[in-house]
C-alpha positions, 0 to 999 in steps of 0.5 A: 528477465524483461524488465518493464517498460513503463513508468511506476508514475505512468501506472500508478497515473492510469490505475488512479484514473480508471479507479476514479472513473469505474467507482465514482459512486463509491467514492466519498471525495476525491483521491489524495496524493501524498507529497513524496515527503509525506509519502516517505513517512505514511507508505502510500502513495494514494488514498481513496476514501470508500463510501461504505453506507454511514462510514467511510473507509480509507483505501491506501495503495502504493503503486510498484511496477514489476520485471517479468521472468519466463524461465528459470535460469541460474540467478532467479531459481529462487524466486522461479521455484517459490512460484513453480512457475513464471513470475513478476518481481518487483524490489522492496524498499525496507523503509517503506514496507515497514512504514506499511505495516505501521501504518495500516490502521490508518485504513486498509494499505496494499501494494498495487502491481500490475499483471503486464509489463509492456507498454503495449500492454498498458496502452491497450489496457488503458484504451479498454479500462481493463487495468484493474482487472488485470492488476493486484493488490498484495497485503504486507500485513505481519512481515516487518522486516528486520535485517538489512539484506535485499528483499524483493516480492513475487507473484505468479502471472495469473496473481494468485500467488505472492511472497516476500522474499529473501526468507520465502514468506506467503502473502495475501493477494486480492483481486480488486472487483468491488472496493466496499466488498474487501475493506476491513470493517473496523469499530472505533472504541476508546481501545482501538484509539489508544492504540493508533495514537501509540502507532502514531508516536512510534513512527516519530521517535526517529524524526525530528518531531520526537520531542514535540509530540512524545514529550511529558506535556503531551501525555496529558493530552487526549489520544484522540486529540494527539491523533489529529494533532500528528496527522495533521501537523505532519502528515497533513492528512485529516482523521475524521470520525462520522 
């Protein structure tokens, strides 16, 4: 297997700014960047915030750089025969792949992994702003997972196809082309509020905010309030409704 030789930072670094340069106009303000703390508790690592005529639309990446492998050889016949062909691999951090998934209302969240692993490659890509054509961005939508084995996820060279592995599991997996083309379009009643604010106290019951804000006292306070309460006082991050 040939590992990559770039840096996760140095992608994420180059993808950010060709995203910022080649969507300027779809963009409503500029990128935020979690902090690694908050980054620990949210899942991503970027927020783009996506113009989409009289809304806007929060596009949440967490930038992985991946291994390559071009054969099939004793320890990888599992991932090489998921694929049936080459593959990328990258490994999966439990923690924060479940966090993604809790995390996912908050806009549509994706990993984002490139389709090149040189440096050679990065650098010609860079000079001809072609990084997001050849990268993906691989949903991890309806697999939480719940053991404490290894997990890793694949995709075949062309990024066409992806799965969760140790127990093989198929997902999603877009080309980026147009942002407002692939954002999911959500309506934001009185239902799909309640159930954010739910999410959101969820993801604290194992952190030191858990009394704070899942106490009696707080019950009594509007779920839309808790929401920007929790956001911003943790996670800093602003939930605006337009």
């Amino acid at each position: 297997m040939a590992v990559c030789s770039f840096s996760e930072r140095t992608y994420e670094f180059c993808y950010n700014a060709e995203f910022c340069d080649k969507y300027s106009g779809l963009l409503a303000t500029y990128p935020t960047l979690p902090s690694q703390r908050q980054e620990k508790h949210l899942g991503y690592d970027v927020e783009f915030k996506i113009k989409n005529g009289n809304y806007h639309y929060s596009l949440l990446l967490q930038h992985k750089v991946s291994n390559f492998a071009s054969n099939r050889v004793g320890n990888n016949k599992h991932f090489y025969d998921a694929q049936d062909d080459s593959y990328f691999r990258f490994r999966v951090d439990t923690e924060q792949h479940n966090k993604m998934i809790d995390n996912s209302s908050m806009g549509d969240l994706f990993y984002c992994a490139p389709l090149f692993h040189t440096y050679r490659e990065l650098e010609s890509k860079y000079k001809a702003k072609s990084i997001i054509n050849s990268s993906v961005w691989i949903a991890p939508y309806n697999t939480r997972i719940v053991d404490k084995k290894s997990h890793n996820i694949t995709y075949d060279s062309m990024g066409n196809n992806a799965y969760l592995h140790s127990k093989t599991k198929s997902l999603k997996v877009i080309k980026p082309e147009s942002p407002n083309l692939m954002l999911t379009n959500r309506e934001i009643d009185s239902k799909y509020i309640k159930k954010f604010a739910q999410l959101l106290e969820e993801s604290l019951v194992k952190t030191k905010y858990k009394k704070l804000y899942t106490s009696d006292s707080n019950n009594k306070v509007r779920d839309i309030e808790k929401i920007q309460n929790i956001l911003g006082n943790i996670y800093r991050v602003s939930w605006v409704l337009i």
